[in-house]
N, CA, C and O atoms as a Tinker XYZ file with bonds, in Angstrom:
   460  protein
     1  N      0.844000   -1.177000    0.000000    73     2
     2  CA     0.000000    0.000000    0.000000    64     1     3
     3  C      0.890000    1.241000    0.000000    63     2     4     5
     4  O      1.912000    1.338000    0.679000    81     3
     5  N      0.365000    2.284000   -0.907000    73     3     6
     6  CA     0.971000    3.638000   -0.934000    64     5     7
     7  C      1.062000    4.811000    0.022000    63     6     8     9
     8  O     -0.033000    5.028000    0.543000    81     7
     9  N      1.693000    5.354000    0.283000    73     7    10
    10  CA     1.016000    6.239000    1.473000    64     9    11
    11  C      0.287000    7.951000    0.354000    63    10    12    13
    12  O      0.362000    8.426000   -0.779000    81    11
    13  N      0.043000    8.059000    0.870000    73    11    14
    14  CA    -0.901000    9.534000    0.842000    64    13    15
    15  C      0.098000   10.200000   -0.556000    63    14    16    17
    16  O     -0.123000   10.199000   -1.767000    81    15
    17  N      1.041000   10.638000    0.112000    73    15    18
    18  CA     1.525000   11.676000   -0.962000    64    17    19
    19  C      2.411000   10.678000   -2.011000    63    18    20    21
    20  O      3.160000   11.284000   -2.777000    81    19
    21  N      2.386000    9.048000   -2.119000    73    19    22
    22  CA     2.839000    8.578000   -3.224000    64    21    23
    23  C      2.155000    7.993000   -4.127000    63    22    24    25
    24  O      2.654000    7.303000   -5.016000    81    23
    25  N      0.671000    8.268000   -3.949000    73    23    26
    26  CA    -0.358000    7.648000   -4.748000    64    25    27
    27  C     -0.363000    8.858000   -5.823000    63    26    28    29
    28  O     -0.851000    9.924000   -5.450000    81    27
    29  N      0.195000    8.744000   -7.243000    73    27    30
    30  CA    -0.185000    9.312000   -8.060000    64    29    31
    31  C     -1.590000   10.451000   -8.724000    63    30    32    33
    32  O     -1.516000   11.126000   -9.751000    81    31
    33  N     -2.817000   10.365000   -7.744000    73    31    34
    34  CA    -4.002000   11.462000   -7.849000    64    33    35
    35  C     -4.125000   11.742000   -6.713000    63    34    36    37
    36  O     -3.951000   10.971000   -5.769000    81    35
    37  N     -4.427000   12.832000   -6.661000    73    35    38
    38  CA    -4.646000   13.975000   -5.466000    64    37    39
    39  C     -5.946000   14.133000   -5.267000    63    38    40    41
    40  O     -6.574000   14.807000   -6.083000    81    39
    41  N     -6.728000   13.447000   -3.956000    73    39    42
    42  CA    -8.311000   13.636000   -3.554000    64    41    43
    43  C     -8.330000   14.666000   -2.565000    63    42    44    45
    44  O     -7.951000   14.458000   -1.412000    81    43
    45  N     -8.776000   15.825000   -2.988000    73    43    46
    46  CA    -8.998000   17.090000   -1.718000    64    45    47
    47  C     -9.808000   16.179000   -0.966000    63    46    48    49
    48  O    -10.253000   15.045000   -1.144000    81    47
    49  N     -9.856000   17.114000    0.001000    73    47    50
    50  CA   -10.199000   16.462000    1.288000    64    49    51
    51  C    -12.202000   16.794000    1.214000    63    50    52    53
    52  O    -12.812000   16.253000    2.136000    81    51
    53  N    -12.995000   17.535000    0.288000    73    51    54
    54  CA   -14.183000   17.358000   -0.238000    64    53    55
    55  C    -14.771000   16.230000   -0.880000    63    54    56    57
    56  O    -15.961000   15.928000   -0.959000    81    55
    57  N    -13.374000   15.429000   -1.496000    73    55    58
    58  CA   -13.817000   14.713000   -2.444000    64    57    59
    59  C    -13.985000   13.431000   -1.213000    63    58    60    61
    60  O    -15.058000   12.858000   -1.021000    81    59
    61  N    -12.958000   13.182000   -0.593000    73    59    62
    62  CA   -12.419000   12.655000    0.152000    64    61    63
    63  C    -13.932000   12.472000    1.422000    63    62    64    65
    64  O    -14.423000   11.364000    1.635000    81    63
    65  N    -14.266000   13.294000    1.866000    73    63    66
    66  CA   -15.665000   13.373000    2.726000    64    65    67
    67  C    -16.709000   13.142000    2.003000    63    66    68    69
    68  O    -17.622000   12.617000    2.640000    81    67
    69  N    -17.004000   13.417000    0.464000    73    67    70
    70  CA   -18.462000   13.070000   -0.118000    64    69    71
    71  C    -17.832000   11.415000   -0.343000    63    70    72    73
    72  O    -18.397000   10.467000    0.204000    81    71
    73  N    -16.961000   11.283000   -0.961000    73    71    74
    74  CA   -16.404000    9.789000   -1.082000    64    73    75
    75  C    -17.280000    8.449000    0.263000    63    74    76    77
    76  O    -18.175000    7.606000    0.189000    81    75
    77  N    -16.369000    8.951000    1.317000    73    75    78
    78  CA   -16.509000    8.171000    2.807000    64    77    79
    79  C    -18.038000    7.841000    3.142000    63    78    80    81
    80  O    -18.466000    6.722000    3.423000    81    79
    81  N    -18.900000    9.215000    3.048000    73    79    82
    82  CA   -20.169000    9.932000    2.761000    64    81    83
    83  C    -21.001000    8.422000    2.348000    63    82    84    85
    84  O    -21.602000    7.657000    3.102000    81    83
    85  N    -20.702000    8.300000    0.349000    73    83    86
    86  CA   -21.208000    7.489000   -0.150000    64    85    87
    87  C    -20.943000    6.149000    0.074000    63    86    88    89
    88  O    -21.931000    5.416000    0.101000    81    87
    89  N    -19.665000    5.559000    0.272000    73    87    90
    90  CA   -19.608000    4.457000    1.597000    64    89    91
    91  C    -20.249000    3.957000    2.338000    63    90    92    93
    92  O    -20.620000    2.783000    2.379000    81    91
    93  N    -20.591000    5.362000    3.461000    73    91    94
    94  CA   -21.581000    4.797000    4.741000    64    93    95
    95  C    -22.719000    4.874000    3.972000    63    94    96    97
    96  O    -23.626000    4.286000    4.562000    81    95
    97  N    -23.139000    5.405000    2.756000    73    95    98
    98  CA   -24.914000    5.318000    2.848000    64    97    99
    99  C    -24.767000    4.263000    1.912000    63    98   100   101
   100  O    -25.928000    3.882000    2.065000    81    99
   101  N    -24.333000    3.496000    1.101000    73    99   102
   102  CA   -24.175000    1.998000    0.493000    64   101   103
   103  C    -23.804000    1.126000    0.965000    63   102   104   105
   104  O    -23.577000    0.093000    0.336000    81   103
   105  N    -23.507000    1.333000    2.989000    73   103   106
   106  CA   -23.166000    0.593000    3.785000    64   105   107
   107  C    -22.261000   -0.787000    2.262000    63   106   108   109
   108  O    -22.629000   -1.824000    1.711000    81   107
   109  N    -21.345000   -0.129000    2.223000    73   107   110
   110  CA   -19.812000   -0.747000    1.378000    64   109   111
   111  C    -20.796000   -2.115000    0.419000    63   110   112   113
   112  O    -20.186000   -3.133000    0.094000    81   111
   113  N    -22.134000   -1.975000    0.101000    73   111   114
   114  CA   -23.101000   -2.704000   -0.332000    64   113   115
   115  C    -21.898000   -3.162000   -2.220000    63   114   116   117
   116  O    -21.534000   -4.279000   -2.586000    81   115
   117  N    -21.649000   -1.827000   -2.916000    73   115   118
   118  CA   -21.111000   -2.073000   -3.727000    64   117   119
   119  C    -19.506000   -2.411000   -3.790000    63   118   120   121
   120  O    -18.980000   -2.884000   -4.797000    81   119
   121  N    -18.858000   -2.132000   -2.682000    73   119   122
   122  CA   -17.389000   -2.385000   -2.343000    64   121   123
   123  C    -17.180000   -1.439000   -1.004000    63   122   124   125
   124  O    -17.991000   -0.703000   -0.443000    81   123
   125  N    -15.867000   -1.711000   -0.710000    73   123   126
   126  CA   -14.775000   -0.995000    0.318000    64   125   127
   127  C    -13.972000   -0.037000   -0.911000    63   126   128   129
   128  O    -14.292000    1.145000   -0.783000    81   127
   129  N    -13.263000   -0.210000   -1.758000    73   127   130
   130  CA   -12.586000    0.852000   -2.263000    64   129   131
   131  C    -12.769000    1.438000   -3.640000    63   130   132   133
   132  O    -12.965000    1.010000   -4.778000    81   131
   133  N    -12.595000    2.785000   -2.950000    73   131   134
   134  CA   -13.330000    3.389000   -4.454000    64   133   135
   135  C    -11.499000    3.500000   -5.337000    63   134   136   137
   136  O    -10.373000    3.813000   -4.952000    81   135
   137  N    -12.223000    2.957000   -6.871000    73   135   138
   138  CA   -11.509000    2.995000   -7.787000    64   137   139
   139  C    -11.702000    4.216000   -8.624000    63   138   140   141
   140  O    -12.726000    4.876000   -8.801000    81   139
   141  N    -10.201000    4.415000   -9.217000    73   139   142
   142  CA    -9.798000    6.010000   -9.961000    64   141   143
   143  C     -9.706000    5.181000  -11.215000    63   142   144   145
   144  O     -8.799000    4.350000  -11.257000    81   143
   145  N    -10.612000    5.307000  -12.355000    73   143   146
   146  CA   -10.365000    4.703000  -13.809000    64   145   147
   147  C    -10.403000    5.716000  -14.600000    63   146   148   149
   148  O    -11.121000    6.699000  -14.420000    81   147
   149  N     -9.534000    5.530000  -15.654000    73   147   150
   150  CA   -10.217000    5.442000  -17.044000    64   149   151
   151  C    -11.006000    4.269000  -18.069000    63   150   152   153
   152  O    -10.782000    3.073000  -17.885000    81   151
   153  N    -11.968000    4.747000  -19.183000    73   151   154
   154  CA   -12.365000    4.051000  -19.994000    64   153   155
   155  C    -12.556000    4.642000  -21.372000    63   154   156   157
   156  O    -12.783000    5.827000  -21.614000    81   155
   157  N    -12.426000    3.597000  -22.293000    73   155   158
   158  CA   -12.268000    4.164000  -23.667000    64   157   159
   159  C    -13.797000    4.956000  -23.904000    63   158   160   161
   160  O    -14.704000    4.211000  -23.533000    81   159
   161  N    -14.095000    5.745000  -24.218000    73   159   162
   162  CA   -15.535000    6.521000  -24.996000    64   161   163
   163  C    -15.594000    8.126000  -24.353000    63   162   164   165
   164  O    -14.559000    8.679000  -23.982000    81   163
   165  N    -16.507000    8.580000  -24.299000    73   163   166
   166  CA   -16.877000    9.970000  -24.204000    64   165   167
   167  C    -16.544000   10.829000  -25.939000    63   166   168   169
   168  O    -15.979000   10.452000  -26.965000    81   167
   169  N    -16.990000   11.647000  -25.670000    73   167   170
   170  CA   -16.593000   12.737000  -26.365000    64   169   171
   171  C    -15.544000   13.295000  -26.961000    63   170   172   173
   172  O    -15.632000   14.024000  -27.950000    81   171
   173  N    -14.126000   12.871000  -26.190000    73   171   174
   174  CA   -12.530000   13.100000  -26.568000    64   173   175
   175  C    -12.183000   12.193000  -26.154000    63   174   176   177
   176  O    -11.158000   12.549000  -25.574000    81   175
   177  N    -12.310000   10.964000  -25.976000    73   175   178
   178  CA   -11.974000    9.509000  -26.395000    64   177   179
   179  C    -11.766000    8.620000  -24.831000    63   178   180   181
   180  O    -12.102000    7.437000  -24.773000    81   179
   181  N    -11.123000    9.411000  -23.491000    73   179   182
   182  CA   -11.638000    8.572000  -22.977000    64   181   183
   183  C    -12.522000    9.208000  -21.898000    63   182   184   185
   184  O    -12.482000   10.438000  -21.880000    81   183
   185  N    -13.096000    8.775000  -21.242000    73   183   186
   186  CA   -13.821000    8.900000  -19.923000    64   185   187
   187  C    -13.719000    8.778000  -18.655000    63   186   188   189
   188  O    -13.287000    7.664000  -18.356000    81   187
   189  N    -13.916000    9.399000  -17.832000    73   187   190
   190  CA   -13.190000    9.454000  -15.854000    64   189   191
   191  C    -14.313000    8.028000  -15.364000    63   190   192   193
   192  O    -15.184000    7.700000  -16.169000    81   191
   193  N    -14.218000    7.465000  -14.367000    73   191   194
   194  CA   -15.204000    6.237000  -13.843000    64   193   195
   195  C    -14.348000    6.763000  -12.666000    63   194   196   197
   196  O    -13.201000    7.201000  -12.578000    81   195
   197  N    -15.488000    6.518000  -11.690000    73   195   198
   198  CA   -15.203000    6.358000  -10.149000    64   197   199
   199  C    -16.173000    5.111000   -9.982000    63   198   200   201
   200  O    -16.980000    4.927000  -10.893000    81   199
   201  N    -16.172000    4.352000   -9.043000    73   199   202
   202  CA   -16.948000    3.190000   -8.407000    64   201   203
   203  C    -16.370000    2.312000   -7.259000    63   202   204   205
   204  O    -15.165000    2.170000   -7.048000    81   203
   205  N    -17.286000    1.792000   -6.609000    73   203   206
   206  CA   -16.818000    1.233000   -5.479000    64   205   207
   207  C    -16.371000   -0.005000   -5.763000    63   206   208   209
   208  O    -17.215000   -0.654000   -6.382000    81   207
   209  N    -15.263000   -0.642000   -5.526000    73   207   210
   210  CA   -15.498000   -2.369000   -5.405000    64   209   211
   211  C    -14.664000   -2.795000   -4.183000    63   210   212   213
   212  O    -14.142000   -2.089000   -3.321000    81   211
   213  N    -14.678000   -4.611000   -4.387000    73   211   214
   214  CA   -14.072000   -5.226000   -3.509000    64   213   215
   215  C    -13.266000   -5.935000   -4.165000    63   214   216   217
   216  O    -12.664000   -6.795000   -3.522000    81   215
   217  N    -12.924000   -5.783000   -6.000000    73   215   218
   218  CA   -11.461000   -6.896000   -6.496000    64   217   219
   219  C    -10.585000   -5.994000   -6.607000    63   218   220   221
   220  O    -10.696000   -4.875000   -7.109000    81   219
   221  N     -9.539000   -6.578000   -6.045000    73   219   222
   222  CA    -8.030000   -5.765000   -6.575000    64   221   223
   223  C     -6.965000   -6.282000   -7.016000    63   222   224   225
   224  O     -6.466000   -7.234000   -6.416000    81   223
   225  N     -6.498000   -5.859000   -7.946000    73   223   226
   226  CA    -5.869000   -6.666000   -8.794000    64   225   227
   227  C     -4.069000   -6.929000   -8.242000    63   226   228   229
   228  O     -3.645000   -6.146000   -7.392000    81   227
   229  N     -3.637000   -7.436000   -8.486000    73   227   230
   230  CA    -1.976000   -7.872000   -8.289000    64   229   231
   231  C     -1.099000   -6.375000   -8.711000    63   230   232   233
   232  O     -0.060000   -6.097000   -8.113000    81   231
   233  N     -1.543000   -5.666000   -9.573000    73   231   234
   234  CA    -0.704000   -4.788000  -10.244000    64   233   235
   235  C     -1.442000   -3.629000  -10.057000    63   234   236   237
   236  O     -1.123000   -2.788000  -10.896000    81   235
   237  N     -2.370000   -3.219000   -9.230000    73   235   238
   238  CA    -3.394000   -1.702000   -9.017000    64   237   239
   239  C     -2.214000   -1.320000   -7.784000    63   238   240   241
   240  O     -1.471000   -1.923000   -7.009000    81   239
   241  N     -2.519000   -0.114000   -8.099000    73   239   242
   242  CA    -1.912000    0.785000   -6.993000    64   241   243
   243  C     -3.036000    1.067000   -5.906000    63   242   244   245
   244  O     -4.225000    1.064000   -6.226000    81   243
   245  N     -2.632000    1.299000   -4.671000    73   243   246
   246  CA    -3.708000    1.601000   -3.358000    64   245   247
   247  C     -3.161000    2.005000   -2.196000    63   246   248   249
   248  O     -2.241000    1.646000   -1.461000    81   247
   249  N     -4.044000    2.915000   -2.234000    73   247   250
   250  CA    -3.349000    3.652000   -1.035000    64   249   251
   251  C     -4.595000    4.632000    0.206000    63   250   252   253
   252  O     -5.490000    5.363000   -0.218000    81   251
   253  N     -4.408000    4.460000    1.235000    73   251   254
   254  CA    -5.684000    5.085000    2.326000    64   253   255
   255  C     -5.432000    6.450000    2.147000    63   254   256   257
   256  O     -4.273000    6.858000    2.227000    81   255
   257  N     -6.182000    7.063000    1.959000    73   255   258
   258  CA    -6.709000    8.658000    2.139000    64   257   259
   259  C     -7.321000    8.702000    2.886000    63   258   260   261
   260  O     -8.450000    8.277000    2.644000    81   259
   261  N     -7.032000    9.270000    4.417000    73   259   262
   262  CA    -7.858000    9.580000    5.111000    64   261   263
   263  C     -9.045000    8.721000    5.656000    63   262   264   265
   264  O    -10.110000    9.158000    6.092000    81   263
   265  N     -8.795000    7.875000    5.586000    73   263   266
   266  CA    -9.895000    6.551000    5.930000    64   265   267
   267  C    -10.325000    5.422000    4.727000    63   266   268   269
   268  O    -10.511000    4.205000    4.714000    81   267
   269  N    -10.364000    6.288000    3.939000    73   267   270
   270  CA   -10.270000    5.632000    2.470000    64   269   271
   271  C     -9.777000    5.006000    1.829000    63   270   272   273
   272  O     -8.571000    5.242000    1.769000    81   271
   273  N    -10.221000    3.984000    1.053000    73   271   274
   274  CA    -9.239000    3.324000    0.178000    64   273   275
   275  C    -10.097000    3.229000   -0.844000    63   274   276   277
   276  O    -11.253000    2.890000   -1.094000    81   275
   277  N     -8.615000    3.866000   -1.612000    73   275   278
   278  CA    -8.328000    4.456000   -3.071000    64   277   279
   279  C     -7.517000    3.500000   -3.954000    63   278   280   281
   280  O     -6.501000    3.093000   -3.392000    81   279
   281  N     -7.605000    3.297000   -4.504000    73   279   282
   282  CA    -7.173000    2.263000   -6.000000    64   281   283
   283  C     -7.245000    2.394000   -7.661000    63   282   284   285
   284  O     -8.426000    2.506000   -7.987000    81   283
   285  N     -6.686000    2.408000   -8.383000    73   283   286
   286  CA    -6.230000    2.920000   -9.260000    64   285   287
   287  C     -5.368000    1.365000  -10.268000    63   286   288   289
   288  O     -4.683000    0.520000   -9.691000    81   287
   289  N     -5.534000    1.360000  -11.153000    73   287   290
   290  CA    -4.726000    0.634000  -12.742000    64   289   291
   291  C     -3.096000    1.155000  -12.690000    63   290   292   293
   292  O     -2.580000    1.973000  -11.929000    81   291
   293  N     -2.676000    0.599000  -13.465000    73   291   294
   294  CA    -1.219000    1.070000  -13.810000    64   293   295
   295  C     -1.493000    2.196000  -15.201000    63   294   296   297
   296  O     -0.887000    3.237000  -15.456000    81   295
   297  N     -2.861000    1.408000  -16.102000    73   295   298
   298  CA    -2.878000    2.204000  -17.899000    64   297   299
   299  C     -3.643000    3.727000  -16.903000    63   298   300   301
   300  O     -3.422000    4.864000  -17.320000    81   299
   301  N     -4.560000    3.485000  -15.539000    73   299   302
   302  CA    -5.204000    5.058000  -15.699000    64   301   303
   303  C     -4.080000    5.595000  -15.015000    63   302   304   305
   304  O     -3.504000    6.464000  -15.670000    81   303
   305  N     -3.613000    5.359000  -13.951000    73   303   306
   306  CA    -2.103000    5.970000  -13.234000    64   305   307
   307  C     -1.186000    6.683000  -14.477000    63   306   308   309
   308  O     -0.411000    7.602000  -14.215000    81   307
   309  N     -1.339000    6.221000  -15.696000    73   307   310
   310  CA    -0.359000    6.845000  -16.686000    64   309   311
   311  C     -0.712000    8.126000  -16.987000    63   310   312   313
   312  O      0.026000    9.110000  -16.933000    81   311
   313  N     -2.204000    8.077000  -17.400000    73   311   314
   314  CA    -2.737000    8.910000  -17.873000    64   313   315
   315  C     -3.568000   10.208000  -16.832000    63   314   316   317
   316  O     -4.192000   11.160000  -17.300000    81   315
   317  N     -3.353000    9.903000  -15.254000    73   315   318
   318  CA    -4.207000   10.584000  -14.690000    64   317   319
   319  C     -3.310000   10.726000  -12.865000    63   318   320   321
   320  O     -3.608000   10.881000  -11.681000    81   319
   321  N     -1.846000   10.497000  -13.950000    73   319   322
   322  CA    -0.605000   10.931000  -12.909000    64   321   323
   323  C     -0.930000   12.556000  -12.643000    63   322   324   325
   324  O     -1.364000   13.326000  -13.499000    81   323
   325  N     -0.611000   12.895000  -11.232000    73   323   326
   326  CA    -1.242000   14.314000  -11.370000    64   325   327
   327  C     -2.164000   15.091000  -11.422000    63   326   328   329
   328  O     -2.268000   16.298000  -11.206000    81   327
   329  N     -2.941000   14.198000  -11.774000    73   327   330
   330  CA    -4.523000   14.551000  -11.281000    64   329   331
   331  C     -5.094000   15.190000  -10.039000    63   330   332   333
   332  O     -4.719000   14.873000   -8.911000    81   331
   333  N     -5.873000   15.960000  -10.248000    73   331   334
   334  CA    -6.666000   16.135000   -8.456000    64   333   335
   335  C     -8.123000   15.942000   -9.188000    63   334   336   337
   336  O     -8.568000   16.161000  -10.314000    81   335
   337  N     -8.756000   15.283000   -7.644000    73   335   338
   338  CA   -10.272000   14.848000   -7.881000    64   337   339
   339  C    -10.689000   15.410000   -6.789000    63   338   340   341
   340  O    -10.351000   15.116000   -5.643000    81   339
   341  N    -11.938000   16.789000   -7.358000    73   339   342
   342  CA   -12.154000   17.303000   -5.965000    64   341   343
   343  C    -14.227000   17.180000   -6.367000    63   342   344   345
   344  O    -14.792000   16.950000   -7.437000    81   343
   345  N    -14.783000   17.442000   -5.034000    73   343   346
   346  CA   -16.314000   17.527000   -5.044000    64   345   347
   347  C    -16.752000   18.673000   -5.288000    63   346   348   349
   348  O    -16.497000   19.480000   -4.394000    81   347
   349  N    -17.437000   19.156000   -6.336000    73   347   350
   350  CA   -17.916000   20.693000   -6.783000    64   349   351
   351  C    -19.104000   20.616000   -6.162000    63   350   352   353
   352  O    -19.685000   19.532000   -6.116000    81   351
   353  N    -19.696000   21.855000   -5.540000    73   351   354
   354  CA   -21.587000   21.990000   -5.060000    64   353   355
   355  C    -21.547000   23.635000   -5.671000    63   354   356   357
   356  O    -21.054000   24.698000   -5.293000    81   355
   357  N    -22.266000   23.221000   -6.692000    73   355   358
   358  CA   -22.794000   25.068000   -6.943000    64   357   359
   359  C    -24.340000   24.995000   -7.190000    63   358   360   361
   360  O    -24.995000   24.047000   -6.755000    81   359
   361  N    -24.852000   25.925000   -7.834000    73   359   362
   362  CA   -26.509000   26.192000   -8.453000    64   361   363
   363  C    -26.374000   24.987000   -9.314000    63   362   364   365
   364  O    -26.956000   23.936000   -9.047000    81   363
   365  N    -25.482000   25.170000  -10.509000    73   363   366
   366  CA   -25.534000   24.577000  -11.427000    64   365   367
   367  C    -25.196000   22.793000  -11.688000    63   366   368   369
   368  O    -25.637000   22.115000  -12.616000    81   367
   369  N    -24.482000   22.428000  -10.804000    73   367   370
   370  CA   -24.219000   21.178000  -10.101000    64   369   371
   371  C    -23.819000   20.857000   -9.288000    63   370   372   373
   372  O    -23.564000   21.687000   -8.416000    81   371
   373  N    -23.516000   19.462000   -9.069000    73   371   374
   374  CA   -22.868000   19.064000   -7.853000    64   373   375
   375  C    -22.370000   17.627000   -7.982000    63   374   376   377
   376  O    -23.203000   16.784000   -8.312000    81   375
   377  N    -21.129000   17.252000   -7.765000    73   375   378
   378  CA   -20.273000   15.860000   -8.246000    64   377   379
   379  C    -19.253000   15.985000   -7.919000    63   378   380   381
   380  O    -18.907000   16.971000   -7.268000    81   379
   381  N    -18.270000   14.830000   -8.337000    73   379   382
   382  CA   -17.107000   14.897000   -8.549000    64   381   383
   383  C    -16.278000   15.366000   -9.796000    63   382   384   385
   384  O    -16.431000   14.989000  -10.958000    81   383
   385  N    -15.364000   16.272000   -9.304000    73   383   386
   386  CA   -14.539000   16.674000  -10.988000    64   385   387
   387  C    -13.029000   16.725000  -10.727000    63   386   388   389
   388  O    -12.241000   17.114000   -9.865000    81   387
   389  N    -13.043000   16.099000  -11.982000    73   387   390
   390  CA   -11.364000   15.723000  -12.769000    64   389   391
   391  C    -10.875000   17.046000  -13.217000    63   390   392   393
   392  O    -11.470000   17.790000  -13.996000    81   391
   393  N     -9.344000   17.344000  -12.453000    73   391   394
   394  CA    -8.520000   18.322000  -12.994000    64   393   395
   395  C     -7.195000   17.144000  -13.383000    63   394   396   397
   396  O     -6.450000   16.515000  -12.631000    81   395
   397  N     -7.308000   17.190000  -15.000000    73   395   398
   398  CA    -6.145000   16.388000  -15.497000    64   397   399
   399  C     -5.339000   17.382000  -16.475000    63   398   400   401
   400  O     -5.740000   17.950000  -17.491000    81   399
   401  N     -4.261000   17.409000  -15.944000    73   399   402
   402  CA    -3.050000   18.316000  -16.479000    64   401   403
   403  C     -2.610000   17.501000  -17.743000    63   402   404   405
   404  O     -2.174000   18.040000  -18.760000    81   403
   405  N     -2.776000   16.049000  -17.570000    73   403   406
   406  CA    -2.783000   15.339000  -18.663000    64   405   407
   407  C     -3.058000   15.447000  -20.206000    63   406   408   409
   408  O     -2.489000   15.383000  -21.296000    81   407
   409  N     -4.230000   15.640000  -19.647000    73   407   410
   410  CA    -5.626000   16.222000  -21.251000    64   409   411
   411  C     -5.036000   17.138000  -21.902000    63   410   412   413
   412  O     -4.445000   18.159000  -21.551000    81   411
   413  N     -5.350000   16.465000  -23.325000    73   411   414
   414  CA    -4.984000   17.965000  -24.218000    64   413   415
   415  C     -5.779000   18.573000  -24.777000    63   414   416   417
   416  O     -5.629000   19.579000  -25.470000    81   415
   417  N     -7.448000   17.550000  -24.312000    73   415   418
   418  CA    -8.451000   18.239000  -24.867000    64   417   419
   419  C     -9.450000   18.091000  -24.305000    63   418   420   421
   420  O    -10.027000   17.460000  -25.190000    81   419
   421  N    -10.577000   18.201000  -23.058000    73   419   422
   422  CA   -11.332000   17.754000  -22.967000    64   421   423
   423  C    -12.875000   18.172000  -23.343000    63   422   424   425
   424  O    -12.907000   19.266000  -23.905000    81   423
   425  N    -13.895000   17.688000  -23.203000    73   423   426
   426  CA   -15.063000   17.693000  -23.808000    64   425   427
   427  C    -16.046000   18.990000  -22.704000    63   426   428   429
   428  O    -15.630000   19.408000  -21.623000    81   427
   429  N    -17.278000   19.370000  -23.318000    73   427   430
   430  CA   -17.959000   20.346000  -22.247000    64   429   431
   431  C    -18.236000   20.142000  -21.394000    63   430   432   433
   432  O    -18.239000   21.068000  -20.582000    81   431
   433  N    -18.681000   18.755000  -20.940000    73   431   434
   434  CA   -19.105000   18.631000  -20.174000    64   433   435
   435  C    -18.235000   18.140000  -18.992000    63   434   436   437
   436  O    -18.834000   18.078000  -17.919000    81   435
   437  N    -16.640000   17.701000  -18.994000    73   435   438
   438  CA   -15.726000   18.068000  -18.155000    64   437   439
   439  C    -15.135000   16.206000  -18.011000    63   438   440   441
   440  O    -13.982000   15.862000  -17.750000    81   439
   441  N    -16.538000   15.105000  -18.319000    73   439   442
   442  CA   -16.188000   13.942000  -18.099000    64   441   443
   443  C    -15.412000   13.041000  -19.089000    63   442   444   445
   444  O    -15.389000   11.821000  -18.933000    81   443
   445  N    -14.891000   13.548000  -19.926000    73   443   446
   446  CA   -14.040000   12.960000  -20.700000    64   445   447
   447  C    -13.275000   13.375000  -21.481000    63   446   448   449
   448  O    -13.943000   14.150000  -22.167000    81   447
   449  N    -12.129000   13.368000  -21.897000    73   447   450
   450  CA   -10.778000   13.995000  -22.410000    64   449   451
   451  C     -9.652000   12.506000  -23.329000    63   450   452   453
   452  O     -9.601000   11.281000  -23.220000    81   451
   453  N     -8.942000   13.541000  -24.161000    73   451   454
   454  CA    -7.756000   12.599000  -24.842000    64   453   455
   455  C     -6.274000   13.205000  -24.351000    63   454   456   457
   456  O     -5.857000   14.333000  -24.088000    81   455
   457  N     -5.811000   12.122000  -24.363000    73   455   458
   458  CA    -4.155000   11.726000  -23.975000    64   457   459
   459  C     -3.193000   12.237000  -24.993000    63   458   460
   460  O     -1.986000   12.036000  -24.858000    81   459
């Protein structure tokens, strides 16, 4: 396991409390650790996934945030090294959002970008 500041994405500590948040109210129904993905589709080719599970693979990176456990691929770690994932609440929405320094392009609606 990684510690905090060697896990490749950065969860403010918002994301980090709505995260824990959705945990206790799925009483860990869908998993214990939320996973940091990518997937091929969206709009600029690939797409952000967050979700809870309980498989982890031999080669995922993981590391506790704050009570949390966080897990991550080696292919999204490439692409989403540097990242911060923080919780937005305004008028207009409210979620989780991807700041990827990565992207060279992403789409309007903020959930998907190309490498």
């Amino acid at each position: 396991m990684m510690t905090q500041t060697d896990f490749p994405i950065h969860l403010t500590e918002k994301a980090i409390e709505m995260a824990l948040l959705a945990l206790e109210e799925t009483k860990g129904e869908d998993g214990s650790h939320l996973r940091i993905s990518i997937r091929g589709g969206g709009c600029a080719g690939f797409k952000y996934a967050l979700n809870f599970v309980n498989d982890i693979d031999d080669d995922d990176i993981i590391a506790n945030k704050n009570g949390l456990s966080v897990v991550t691929d080696i292919f999204s770690a490439t692409h989403l090294g540097g990242s911060t994932v923080n919780y937005i609440e305004s008028l207009q929405e409210a979620g989780f959002k991807f700041e990827n320094p990565n992207a060279r392009r992403t789409c309007g609606c903020g959930s998907s970008f190309s490498a």
